[in-house]
Z-matrix of the N, CA and C atoms (Angstrom, degrees):
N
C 1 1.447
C 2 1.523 1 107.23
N 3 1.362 2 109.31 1 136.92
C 4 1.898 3 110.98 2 -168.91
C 5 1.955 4 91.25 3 -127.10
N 6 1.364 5 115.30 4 124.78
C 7 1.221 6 117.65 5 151.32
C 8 1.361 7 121.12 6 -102.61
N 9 1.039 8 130.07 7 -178.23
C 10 1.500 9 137.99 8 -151.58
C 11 1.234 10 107.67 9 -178.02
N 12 1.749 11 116.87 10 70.42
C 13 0.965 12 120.14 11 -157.37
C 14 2.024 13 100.20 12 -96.70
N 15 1.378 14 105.35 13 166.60
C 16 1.393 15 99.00 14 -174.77
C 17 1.670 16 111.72 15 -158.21
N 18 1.298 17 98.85 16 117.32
C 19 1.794 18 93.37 17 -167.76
C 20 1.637 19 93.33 18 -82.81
N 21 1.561 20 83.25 19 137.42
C 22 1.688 21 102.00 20 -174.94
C 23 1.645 22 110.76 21 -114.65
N 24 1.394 23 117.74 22 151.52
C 25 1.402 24 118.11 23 164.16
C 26 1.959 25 102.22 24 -71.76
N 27 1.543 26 91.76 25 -50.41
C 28 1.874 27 99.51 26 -166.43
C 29 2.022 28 79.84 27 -142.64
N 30 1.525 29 103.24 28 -177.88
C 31 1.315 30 114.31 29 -171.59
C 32 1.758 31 92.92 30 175.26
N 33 1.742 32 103.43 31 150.97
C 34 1.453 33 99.98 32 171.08
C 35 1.494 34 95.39 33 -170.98
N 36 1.305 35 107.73 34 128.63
C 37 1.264 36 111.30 35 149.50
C 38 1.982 37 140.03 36 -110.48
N 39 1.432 38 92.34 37 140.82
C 40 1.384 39 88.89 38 -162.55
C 41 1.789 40 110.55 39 -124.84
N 42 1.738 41 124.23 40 156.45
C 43 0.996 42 139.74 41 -150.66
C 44 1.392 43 112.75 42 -110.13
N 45 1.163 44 140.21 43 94.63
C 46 1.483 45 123.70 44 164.83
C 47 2.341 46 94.77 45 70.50
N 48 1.080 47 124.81 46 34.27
C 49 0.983 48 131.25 47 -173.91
C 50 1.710 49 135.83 48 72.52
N 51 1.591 50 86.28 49 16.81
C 52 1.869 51 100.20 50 -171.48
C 53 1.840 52 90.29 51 -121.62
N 54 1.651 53 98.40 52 147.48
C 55 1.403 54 108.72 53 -178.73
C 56 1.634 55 94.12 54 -81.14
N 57 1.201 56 111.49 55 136.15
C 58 1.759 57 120.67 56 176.43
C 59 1.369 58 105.09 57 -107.83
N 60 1.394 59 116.52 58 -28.87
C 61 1.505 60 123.11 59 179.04
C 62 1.270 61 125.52 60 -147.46
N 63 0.930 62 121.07 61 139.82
C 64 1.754 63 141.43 62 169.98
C 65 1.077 64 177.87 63 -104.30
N 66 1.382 65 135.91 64 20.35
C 67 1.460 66 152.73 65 174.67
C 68 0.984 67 132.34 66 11.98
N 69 1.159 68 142.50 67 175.54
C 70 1.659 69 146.52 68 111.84
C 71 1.436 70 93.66 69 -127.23
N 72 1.523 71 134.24 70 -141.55
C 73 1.456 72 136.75 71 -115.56
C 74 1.874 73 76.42 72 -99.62
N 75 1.162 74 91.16 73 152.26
C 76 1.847 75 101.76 74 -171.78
C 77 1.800 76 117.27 75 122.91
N 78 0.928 77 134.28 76 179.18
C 79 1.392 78 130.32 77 -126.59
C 80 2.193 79 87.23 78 -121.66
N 81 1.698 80 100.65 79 153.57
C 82 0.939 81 100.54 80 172.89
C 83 1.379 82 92.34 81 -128.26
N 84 1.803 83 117.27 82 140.90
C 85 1.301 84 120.06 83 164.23
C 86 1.244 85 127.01 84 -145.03
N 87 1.223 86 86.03 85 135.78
C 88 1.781 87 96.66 86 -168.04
C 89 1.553 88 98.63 87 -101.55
N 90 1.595 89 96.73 88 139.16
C 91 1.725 90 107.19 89 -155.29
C 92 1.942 91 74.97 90 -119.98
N 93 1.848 92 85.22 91 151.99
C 94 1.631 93 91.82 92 163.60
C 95 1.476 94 99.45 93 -147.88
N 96 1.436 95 133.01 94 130.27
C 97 1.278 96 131.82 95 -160.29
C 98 1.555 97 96.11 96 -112.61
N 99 1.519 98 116.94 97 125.36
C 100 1.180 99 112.59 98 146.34
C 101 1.744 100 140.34 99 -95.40
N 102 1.469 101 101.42 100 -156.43
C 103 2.011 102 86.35 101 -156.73
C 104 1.647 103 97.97 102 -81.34
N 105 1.576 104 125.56 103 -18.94
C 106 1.359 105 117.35 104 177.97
C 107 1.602 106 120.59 105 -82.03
N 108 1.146 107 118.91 106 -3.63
C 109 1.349 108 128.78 107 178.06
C 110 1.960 109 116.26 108 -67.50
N 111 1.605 110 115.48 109 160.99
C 112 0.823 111 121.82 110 -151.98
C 113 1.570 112 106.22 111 179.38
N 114 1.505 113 118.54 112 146.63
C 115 0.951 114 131.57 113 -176.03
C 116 1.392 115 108.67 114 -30.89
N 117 1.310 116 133.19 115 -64.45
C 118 1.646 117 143.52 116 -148.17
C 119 1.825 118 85.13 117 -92.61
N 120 1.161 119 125.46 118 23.29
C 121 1.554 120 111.05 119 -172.86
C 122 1.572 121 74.14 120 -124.99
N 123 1.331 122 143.96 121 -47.12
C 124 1.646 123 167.51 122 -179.00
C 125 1.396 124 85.83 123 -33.71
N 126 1.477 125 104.44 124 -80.02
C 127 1.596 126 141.78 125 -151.70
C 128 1.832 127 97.60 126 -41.37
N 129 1.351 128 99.54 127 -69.35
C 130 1.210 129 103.86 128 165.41
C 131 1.562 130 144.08 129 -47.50
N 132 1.683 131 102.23 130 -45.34
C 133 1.280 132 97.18 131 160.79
C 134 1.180 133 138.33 132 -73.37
N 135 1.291 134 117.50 133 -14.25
C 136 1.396 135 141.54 134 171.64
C 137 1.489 136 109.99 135 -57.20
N 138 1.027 137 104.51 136 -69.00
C 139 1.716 138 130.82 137 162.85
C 140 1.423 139 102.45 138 -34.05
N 141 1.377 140 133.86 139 -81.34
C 142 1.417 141 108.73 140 175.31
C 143 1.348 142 123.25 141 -76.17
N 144 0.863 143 137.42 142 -11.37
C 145 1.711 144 128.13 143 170.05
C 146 1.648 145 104.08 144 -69.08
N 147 1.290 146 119.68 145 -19.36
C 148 1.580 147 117.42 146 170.67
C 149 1.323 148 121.09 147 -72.65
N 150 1.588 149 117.54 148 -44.56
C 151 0.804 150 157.73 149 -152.56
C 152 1.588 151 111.38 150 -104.65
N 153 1.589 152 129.03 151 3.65
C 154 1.352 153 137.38 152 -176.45
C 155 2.156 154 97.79 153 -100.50
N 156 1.579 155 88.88 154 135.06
C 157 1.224 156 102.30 155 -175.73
C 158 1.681 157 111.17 156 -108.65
N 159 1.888 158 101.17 157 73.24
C 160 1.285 159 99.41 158 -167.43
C 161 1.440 160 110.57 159 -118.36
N 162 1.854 161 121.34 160 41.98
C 163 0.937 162 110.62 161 -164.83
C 164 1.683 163 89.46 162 -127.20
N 165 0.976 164 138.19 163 156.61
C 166 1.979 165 157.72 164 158.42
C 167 1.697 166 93.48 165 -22.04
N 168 1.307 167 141.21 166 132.30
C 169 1.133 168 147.20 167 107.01
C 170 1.682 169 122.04 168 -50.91
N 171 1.845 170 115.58 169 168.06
C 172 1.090 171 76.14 170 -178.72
C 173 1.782 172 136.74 171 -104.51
N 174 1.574 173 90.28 172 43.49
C 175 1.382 174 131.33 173 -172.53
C 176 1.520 175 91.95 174 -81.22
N 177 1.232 176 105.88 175 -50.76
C 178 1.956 177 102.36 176 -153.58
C 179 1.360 178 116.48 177 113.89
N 180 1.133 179 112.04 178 6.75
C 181 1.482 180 129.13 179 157.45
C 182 1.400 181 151.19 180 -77.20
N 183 0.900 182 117.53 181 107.45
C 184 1.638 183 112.26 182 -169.49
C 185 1.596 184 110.62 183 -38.10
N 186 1.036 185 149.28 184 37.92
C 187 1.494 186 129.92 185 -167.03
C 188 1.650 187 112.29 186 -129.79
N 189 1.299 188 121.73 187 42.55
C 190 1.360 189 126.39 188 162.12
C 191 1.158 190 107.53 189 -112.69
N 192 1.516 191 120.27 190 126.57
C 193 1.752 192 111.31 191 159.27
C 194 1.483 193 107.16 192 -69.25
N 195 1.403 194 105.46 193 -167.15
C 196 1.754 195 134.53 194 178.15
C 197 1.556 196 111.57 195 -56.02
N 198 1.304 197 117.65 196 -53.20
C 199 1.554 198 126.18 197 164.89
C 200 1.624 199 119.93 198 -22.37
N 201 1.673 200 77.41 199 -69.48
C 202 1.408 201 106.14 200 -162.46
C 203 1.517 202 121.94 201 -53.49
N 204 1.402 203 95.44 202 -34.95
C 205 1.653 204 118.30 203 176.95
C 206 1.556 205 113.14 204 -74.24
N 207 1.358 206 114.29 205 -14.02
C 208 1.678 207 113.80 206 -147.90
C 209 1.814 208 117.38 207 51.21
N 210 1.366 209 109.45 208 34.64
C 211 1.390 210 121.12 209 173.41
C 212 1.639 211 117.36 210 -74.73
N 213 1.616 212 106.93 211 132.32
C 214 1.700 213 125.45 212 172.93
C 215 1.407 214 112.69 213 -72.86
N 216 1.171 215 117.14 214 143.34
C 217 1.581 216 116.59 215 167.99
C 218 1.651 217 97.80 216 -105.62
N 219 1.420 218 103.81 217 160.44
C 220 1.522 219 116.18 218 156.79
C 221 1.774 220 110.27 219 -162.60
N 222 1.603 221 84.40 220 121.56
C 223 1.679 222 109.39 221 -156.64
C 224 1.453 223 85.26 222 -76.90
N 225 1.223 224 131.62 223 173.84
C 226 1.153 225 159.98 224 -179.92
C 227 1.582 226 133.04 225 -172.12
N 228 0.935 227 143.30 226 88.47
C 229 1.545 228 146.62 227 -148.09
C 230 1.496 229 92.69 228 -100.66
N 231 1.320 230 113.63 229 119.95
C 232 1.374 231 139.88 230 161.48
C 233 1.425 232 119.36 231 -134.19
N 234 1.497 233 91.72 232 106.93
C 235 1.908 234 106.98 233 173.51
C 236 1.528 235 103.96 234 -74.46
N 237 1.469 236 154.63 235 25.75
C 238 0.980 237 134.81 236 173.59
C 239 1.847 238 107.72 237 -111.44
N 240 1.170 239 87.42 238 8.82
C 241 1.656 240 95.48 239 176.75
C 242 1.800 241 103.96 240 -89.95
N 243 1.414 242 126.35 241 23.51
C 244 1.404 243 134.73 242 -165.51
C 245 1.749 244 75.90 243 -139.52
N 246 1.226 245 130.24 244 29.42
C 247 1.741 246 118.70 245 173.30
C 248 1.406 247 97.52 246 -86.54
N 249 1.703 248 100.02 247 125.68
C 250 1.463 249 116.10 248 179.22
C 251 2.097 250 97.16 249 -91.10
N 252 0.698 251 124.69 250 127.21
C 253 1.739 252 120.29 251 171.10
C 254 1.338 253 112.92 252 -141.80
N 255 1.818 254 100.22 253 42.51
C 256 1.601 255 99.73 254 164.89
C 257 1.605 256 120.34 255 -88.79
N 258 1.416 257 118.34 256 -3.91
C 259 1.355 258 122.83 257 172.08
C 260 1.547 259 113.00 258 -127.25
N 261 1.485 260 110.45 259 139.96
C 262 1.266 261 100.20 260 -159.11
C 263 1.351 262 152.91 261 6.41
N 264 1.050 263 136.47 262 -154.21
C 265 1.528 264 128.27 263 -165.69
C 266 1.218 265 139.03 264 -64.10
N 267 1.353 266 102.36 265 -40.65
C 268 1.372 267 125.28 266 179.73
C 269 1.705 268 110.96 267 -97.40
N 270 1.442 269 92.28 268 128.03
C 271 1.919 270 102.94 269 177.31
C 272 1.553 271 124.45 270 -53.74
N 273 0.977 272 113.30 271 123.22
C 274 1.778 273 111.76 272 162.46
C 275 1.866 274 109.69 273 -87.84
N 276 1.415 275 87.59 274 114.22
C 277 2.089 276 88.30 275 139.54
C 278 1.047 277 134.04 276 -99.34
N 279 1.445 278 126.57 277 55.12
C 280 1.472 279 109.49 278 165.32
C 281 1.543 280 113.79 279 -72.55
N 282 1.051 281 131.05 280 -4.83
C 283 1.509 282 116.77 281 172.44
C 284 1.222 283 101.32 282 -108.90
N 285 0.913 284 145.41 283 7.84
C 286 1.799 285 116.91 284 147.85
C 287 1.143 286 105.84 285 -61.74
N 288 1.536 287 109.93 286 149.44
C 289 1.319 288 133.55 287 -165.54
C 290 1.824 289 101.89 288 -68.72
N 291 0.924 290 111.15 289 153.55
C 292 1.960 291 115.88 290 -179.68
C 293 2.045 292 88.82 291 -67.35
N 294 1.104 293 96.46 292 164.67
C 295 1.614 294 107.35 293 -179.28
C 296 1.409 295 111.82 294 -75.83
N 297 1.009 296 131.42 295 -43.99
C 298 1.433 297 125.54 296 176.61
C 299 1.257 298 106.00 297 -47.05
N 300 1.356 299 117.69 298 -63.43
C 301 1.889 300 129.70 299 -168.76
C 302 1.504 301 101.40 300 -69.06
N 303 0.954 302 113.51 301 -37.84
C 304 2.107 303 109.33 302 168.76
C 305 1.215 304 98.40 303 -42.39
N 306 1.870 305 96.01 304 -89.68
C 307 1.675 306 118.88 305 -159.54
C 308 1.949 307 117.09 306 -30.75
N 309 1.804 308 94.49 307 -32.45
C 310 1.741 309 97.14 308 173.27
C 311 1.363 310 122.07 309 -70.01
N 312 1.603 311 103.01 310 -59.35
C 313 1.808 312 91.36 311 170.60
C 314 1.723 313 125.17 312 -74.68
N 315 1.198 314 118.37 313 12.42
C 316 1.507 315 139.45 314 167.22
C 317 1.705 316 98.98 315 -74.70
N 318 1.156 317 113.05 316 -50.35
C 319 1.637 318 122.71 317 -165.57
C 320 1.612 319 81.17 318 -87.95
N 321 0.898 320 153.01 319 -56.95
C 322 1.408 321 155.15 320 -119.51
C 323 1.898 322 86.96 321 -87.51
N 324 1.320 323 103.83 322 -52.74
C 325 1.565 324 110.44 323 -168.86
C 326 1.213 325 104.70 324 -79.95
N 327 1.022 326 143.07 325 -32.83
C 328 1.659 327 141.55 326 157.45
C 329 1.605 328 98.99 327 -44.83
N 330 1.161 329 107.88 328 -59.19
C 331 1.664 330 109.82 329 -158.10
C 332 1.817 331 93.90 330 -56.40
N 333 1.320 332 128.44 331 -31.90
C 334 1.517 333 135.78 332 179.89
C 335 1.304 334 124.83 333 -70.61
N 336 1.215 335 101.92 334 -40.99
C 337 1.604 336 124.39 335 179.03
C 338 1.515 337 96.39 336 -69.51
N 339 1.159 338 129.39 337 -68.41
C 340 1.563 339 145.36 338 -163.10
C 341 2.297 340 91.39 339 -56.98
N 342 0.933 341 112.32 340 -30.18
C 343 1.337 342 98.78 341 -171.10
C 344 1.589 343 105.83 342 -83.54
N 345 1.060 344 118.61 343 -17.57
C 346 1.681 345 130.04 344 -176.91
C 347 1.203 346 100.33 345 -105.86
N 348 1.553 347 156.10 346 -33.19
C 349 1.168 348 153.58 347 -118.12
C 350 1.085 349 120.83 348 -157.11
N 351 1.630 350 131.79 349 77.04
C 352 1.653 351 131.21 350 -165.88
C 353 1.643 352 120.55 351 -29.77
N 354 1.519 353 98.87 352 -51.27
C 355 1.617 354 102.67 353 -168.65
C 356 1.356 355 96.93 354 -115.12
N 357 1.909 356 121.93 355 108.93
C 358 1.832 357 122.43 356 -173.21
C 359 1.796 358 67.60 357 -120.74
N 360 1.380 359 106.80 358 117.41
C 361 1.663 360 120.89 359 153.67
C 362 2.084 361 112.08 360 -96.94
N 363 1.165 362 93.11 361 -176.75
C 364 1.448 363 85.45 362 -170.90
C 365 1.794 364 112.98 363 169.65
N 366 1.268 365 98.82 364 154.05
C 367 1.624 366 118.01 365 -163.06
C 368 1.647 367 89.69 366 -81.25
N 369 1.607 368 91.13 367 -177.82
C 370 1.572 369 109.20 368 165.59
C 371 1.384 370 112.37 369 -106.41
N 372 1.117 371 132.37 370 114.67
C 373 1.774 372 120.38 371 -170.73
C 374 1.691 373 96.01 372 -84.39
N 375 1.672 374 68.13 373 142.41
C 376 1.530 375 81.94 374 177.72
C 377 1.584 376 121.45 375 102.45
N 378 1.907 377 112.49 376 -22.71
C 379 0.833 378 121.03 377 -178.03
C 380 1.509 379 127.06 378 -88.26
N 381 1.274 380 130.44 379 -175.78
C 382 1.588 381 127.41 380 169.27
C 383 1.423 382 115.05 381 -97.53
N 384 1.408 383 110.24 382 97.90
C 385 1.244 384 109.57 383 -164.90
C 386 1.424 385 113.90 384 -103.59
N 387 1.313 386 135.28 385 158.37
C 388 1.325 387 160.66 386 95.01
C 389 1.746 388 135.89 387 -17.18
N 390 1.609 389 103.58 388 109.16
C 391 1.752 390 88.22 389 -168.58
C 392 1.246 391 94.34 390 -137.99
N 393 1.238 392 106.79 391 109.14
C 394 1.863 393 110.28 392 -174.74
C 395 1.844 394 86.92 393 -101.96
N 396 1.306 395 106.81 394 141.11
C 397 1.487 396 119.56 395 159.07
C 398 1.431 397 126.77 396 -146.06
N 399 1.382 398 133.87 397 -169.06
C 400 1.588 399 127.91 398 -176.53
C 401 1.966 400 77.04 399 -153.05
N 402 1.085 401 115.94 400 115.01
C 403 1.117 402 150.26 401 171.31
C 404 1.593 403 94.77 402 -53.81
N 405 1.089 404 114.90 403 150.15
C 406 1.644 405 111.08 404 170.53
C 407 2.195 406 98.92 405 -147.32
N 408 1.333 407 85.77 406 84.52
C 409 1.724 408 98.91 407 172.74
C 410 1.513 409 105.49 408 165.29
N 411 1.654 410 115.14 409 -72.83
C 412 1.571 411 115.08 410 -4.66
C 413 1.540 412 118.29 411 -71.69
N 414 1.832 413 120.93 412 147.15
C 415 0.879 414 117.58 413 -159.78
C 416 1.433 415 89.36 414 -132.57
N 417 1.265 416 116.03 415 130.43
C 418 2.205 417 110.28 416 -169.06
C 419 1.412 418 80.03 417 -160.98
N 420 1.553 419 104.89 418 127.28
C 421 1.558 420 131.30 419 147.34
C 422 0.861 421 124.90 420 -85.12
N 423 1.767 422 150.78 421 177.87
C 424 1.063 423 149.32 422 157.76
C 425 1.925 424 95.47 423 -142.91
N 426 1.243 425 100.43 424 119.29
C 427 1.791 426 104.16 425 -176.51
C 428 1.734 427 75.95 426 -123.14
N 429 1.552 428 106.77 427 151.89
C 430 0.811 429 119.37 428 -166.15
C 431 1.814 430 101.03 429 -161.17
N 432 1.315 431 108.89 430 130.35
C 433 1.764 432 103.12 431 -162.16
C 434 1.447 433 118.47 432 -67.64
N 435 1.498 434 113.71 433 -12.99
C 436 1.716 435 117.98 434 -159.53
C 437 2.088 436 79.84 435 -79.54
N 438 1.292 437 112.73 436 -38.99
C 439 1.488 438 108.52 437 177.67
C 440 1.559 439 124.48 438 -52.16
N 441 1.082 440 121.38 439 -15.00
C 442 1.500 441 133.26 440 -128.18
C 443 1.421 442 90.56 441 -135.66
N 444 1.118 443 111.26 442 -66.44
C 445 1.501 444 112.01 443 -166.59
C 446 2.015 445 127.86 444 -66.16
């Protein structure tokens, strides 16, 4: 499982020309599930992406999580973060996860986020999306589970 997390001033994603989701100051992440992933692989990443202290104290320090800030999430599921481009030009996904087994731990991590997290916004998986944001650093992680686990 690869997140792609991104501290935002504002962030939005939108559908066929309609906003589906919405922010202000708080993190945007784009999730990409592969085929070995699984709830307790979720659980965990969930757990630290909640739990990351990547926002200004009022030192100037990175050391507030999402809480702390009154920070929004907005999930976003992107299988192209499983782009293989070790043979020629064009990317392979065979390891993104099949859509059924995505779309569940996609819902699964919303359903986690939303229990810790007042405002969990969010894409349509599966859909053609739109992701307008205003970067706030810019400050972008990449947690990724083979690290983690």
């Amino acid at each position: 499982m690869r997140f792609v997390i991104q501290r935002v001033n504002r962030a939005s994603v939108s559908v066929d020309g309609q906003v589906v989701g919405k922010i202000n100051k708080g993190l945007l992440v784009l999730i990409g599930v592969c085929q070995e992933d699984n709830e307790e692989i979720a659980d965990k990443m969930t757990r630290k992406l909640i739990g990351m202290r990547i926002f200004e104290d009022e030192n100037g320090k990175t050391n507030l999580d999402l809480s702390s800030v009154k920070g929004e999430l907005l999930l976003v599921s992107q299988f192209t973060l499983y782009a293989d481009c070790k043979k020629g030009n064009r990317p392979s996904f065979v390891r993104a996860g099949q859509p059924e087994m995505a779309e569940k731990l996609y819902r699964h991590i919303i359903d986690l986020c939303s229990q810790e997290i007042p405002v969990v916004e969010q894409g349509i998986f599966g859909a053609d999306m739109k992701v307008d944001l205003e970067n706030d650093g810019p400050f972008t992680v990449i947690l990724d589970s083979i690290e983690i686990m």
